[in-house]
PDB file of N, CA, C and O in Angstrom:
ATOM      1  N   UNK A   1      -5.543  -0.032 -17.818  1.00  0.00           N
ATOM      2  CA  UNK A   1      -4.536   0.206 -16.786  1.00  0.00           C
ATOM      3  C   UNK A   1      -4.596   1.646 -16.289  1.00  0.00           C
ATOM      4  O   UNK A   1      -4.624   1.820 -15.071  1.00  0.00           O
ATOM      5  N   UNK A   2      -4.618   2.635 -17.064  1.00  0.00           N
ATOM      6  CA  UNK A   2      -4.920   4.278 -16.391  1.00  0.00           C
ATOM      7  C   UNK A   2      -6.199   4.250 -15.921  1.00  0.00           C
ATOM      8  O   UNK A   2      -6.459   5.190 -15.170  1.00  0.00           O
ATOM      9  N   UNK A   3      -7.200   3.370 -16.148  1.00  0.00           N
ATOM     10  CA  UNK A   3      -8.444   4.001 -15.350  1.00  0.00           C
ATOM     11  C   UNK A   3      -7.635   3.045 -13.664  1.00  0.00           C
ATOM     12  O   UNK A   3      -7.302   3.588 -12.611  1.00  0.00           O
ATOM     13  N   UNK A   4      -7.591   2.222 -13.866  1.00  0.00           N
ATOM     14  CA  UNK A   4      -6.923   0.975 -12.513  1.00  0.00           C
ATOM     15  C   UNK A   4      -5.830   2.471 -12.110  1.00  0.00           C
ATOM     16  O   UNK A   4      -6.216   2.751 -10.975  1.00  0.00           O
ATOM     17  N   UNK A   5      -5.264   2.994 -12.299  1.00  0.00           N
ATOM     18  CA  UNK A   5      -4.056   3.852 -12.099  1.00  0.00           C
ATOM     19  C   UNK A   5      -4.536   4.984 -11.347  1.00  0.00           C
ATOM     20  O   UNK A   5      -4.032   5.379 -10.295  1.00  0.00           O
ATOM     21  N   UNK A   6      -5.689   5.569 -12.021  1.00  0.00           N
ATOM     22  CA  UNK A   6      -6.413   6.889 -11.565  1.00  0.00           C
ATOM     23  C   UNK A   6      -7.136   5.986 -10.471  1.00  0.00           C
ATOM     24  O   UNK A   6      -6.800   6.461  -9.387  1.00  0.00           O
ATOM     25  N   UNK A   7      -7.857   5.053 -10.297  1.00  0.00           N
ATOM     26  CA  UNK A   7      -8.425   4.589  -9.102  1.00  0.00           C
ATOM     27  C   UNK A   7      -7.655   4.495  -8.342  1.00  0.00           C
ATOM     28  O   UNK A   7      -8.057   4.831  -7.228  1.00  0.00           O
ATOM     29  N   UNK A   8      -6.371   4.086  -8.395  1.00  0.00           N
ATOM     30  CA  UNK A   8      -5.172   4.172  -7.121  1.00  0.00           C
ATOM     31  C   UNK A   8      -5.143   5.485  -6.546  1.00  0.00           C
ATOM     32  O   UNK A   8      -5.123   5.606  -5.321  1.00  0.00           O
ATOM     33  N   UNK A   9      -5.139   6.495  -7.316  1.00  0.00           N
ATOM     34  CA  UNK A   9      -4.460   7.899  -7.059  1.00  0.00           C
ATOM     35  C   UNK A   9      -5.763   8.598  -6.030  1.00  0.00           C
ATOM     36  O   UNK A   9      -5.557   9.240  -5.000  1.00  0.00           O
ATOM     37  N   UNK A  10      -7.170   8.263  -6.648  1.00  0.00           N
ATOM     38  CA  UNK A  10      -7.942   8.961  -5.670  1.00  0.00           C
ATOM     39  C   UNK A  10      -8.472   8.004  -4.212  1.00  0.00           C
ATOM     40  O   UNK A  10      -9.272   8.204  -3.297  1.00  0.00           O
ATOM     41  N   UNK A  11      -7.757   7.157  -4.507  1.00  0.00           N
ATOM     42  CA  UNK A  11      -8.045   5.761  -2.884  1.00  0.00           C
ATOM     43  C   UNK A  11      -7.134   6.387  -2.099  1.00  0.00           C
ATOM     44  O   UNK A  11      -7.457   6.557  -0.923  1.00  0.00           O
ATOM     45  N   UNK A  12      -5.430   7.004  -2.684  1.00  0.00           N
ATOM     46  CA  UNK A  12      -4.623   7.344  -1.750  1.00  0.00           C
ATOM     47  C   UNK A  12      -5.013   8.707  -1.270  1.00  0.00           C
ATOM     48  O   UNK A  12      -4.782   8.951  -0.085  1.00  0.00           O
ATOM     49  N   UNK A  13      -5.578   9.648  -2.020  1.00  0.00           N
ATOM     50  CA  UNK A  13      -6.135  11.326  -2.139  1.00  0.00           C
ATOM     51  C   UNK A  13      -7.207  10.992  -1.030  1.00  0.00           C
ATOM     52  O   UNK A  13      -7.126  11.784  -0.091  1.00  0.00           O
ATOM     53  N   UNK A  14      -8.454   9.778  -0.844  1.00  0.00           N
ATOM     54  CA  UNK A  14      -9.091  10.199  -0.138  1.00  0.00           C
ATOM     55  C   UNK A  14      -8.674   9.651   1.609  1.00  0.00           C
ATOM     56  O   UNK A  14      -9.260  10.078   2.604  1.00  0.00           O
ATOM     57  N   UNK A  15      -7.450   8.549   1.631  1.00  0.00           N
ATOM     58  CA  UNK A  15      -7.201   7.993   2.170  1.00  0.00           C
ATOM     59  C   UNK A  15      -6.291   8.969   3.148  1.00  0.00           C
ATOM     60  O   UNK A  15      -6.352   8.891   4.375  1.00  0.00           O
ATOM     61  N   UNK A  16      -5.483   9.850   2.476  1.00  0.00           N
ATOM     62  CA  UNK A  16      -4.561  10.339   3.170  1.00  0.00           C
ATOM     63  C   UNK A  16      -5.694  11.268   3.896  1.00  0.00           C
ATOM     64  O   UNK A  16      -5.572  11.347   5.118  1.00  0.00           O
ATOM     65  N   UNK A  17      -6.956  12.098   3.206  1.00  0.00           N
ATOM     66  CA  UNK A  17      -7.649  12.760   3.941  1.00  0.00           C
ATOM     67  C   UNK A  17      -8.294  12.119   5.280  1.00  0.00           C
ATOM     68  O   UNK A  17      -8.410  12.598   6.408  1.00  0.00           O
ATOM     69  N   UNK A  18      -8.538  11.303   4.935  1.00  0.00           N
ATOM     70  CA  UNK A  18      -9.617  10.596   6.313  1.00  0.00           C
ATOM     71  C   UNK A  18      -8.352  10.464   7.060  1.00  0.00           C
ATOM     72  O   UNK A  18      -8.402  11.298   7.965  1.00  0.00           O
ATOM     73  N   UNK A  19      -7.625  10.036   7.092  1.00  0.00           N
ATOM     74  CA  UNK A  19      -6.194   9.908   8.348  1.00  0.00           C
ATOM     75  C   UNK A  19      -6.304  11.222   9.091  1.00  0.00           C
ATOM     76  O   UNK A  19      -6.722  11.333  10.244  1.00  0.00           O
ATOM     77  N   UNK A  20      -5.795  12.416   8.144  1.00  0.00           N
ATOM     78  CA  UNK A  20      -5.218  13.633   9.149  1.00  0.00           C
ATOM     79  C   UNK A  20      -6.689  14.024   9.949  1.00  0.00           C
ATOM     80  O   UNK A  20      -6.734  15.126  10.496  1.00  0.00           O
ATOM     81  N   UNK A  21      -7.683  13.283  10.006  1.00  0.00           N
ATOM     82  CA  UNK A  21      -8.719  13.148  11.208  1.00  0.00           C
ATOM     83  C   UNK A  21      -8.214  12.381  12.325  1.00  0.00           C
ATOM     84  O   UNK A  21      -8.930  12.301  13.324  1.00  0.00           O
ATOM     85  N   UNK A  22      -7.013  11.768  12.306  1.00  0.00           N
ATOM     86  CA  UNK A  22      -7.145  10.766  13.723  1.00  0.00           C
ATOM     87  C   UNK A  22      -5.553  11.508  14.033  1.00  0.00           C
ATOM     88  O   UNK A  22      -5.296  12.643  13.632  1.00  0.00           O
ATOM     89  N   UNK A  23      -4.436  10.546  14.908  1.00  0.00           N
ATOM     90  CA  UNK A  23      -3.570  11.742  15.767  1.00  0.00           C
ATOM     91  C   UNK A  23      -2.705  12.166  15.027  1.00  0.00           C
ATOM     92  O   UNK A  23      -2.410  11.465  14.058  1.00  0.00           O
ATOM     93  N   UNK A  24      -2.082  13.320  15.213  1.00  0.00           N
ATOM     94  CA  UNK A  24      -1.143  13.422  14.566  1.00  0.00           C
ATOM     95  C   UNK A  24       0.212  13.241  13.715  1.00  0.00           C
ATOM     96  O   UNK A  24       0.621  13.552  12.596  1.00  0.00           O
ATOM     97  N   UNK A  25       0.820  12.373  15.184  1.00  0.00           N
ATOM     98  CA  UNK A  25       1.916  11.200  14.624  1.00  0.00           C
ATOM     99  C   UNK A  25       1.415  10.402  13.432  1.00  0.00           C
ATOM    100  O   UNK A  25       2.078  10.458  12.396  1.00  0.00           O
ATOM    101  N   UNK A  26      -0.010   9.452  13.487  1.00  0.00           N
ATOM    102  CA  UNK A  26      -0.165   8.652  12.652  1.00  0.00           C
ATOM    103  C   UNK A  26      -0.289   9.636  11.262  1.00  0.00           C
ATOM    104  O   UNK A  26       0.194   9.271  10.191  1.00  0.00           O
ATOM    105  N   UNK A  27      -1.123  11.151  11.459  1.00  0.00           N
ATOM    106  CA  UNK A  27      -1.263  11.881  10.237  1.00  0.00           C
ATOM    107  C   UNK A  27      -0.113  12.138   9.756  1.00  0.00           C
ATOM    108  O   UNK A  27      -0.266  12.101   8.535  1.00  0.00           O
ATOM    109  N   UNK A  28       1.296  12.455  10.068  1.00  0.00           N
ATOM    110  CA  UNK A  28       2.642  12.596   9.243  1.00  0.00           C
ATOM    111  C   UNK A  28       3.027  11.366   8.467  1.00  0.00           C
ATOM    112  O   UNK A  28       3.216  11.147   7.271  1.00  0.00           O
ATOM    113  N   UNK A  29       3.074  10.676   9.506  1.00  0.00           N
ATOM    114  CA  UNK A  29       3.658   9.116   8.642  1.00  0.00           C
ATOM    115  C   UNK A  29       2.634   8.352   7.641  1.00  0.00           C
ATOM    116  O   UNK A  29       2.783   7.516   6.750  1.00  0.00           O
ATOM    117  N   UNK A  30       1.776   8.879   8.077  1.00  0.00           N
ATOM    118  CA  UNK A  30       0.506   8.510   6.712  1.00  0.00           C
ATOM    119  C   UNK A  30       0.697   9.420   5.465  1.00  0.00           C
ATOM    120  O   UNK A  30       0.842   8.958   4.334  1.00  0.00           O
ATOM    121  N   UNK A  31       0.687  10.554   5.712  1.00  0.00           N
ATOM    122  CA  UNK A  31       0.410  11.401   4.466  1.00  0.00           C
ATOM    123  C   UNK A  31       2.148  11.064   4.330  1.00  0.00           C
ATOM    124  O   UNK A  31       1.968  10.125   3.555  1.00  0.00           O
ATOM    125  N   UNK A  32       3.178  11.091   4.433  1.00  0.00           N
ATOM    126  CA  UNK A  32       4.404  10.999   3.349  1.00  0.00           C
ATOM    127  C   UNK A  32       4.590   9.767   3.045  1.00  0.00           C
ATOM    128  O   UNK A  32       5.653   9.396   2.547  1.00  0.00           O
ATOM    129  N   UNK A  33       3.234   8.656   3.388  1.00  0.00           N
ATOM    130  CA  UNK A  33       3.540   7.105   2.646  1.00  0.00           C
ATOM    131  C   UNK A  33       2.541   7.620   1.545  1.00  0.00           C
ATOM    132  O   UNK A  33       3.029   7.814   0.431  1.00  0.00           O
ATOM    133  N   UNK A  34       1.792   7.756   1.646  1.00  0.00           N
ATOM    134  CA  UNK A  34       0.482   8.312   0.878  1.00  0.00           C
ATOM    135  C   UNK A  34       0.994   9.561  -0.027  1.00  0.00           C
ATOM    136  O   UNK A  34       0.343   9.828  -1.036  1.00  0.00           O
ATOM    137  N   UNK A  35       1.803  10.106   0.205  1.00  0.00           N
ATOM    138  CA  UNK A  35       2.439  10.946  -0.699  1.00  0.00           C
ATOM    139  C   UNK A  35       3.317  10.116  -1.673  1.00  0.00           C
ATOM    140  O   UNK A  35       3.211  10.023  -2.896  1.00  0.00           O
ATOM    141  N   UNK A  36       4.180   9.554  -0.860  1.00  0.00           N
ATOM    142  CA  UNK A  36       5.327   8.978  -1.721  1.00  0.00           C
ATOM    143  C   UNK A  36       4.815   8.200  -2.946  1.00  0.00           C
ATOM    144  O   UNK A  36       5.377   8.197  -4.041  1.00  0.00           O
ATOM    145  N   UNK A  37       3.692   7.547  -2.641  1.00  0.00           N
ATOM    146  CA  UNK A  37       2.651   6.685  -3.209  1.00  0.00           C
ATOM    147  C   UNK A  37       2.271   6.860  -4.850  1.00  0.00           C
ATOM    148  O   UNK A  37       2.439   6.211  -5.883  1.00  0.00           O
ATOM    149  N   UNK A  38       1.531   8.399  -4.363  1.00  0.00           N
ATOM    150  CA  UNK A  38       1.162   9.377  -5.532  1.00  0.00           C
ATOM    151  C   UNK A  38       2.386   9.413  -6.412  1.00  0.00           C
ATOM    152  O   UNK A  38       2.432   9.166  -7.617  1.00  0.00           O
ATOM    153  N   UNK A  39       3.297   9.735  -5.666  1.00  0.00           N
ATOM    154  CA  UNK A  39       4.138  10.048  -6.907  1.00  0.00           C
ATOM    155  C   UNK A  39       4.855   9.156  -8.029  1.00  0.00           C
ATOM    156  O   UNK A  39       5.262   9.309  -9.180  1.00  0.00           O
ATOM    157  N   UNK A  40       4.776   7.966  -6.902  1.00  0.00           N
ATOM    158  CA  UNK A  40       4.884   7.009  -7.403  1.00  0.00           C
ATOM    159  C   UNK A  40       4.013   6.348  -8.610  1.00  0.00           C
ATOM    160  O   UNK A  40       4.502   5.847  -9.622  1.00  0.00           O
ATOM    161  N   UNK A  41       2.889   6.426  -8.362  1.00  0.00           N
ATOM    162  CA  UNK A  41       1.992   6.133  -9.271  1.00  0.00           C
ATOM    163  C   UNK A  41       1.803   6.791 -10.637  1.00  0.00           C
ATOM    164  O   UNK A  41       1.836   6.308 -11.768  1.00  0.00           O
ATOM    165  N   UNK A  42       1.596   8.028 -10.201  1.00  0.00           N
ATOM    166  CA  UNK A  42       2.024   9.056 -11.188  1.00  0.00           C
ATOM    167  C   UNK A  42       2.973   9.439 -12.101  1.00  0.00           C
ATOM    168  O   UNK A  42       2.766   9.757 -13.273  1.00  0.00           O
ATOM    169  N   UNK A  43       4.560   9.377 -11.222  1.00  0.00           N
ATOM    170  CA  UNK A  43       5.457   9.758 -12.157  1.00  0.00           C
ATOM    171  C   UNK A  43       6.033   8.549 -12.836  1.00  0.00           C
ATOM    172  O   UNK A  43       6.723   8.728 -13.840  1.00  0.00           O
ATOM    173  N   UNK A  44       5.857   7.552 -12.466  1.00  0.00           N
ATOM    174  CA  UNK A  44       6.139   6.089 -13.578  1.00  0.00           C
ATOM    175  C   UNK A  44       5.462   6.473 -14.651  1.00  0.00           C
ATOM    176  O   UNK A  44       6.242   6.917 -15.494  1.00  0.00           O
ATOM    177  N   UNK A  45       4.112   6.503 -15.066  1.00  0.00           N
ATOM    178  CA  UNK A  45       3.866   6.324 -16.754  1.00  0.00           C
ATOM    179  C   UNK A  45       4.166   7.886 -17.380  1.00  0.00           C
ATOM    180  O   UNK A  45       3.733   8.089 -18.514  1.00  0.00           O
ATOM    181  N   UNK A  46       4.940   9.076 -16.645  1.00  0.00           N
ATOM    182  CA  UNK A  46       5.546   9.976 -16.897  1.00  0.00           C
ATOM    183  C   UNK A  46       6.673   9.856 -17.526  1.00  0.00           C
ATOM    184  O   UNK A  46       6.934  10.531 -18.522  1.00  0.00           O
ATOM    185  N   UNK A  47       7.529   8.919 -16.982  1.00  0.00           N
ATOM    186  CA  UNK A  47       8.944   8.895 -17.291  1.00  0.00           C
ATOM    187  C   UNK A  47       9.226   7.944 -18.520  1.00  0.00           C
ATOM    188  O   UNK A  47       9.988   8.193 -19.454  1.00  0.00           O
ATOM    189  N   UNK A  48       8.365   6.655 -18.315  1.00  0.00           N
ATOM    190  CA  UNK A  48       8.093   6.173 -19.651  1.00  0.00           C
ATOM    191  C   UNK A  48       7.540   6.520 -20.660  1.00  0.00           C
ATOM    192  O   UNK A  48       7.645   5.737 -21.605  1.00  0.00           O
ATOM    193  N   UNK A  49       6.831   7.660 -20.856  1.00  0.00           N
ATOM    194  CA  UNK A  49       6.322   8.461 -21.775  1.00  0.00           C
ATOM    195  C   UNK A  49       7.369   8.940 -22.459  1.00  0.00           C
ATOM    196  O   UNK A  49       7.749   8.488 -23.539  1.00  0.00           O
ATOM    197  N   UNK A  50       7.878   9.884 -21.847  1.00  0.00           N
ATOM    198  CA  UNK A  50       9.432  10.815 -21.774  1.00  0.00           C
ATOM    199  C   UNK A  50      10.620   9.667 -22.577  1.00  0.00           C
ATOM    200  O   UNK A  50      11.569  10.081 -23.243  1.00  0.00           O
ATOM    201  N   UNK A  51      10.424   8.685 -22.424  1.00  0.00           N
ATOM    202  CA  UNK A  51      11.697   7.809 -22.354  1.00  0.00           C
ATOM    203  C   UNK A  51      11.019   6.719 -24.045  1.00  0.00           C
ATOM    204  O   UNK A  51      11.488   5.794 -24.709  1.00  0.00           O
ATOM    205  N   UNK A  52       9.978   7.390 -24.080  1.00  0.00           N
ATOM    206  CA  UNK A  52       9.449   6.472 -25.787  1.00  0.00           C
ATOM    207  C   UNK A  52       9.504   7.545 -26.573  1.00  0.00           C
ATOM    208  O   UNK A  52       9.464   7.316 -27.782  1.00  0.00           O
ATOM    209  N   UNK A  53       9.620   9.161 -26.067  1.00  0.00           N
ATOM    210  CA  UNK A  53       9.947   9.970 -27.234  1.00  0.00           C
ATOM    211  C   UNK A  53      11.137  10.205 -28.060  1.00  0.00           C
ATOM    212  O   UNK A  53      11.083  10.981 -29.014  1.00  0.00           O
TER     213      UNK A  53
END
């Protein structure tokens, strides 16, 4: 599941990059779904970590 997890994180990392190549409007609303994303991905097996100590 963390390697499946880390493959999410760099699909959205390279995903949000190739966007802020096309217009701008679409580059904001892309990168803070693509942000929100990350963190999402990320701070879940954070908090459950935190929350089994």
């Amino acid at each position: 599941m963390n390697t499946l997890r880390l493959a999410g994180v760099l699909l959205f990392a390279f995903m949000g990059v190739a966007v802020d190549f096309s217009s701008y409007l679409l580059s904001v609303i892309s990168d803070a779904l693509f942000i929100s994303a990350l963190v999402f991905i990320v701070w879940s097996p954070l908090m459950t970590g935190v929350e089994k100590k």
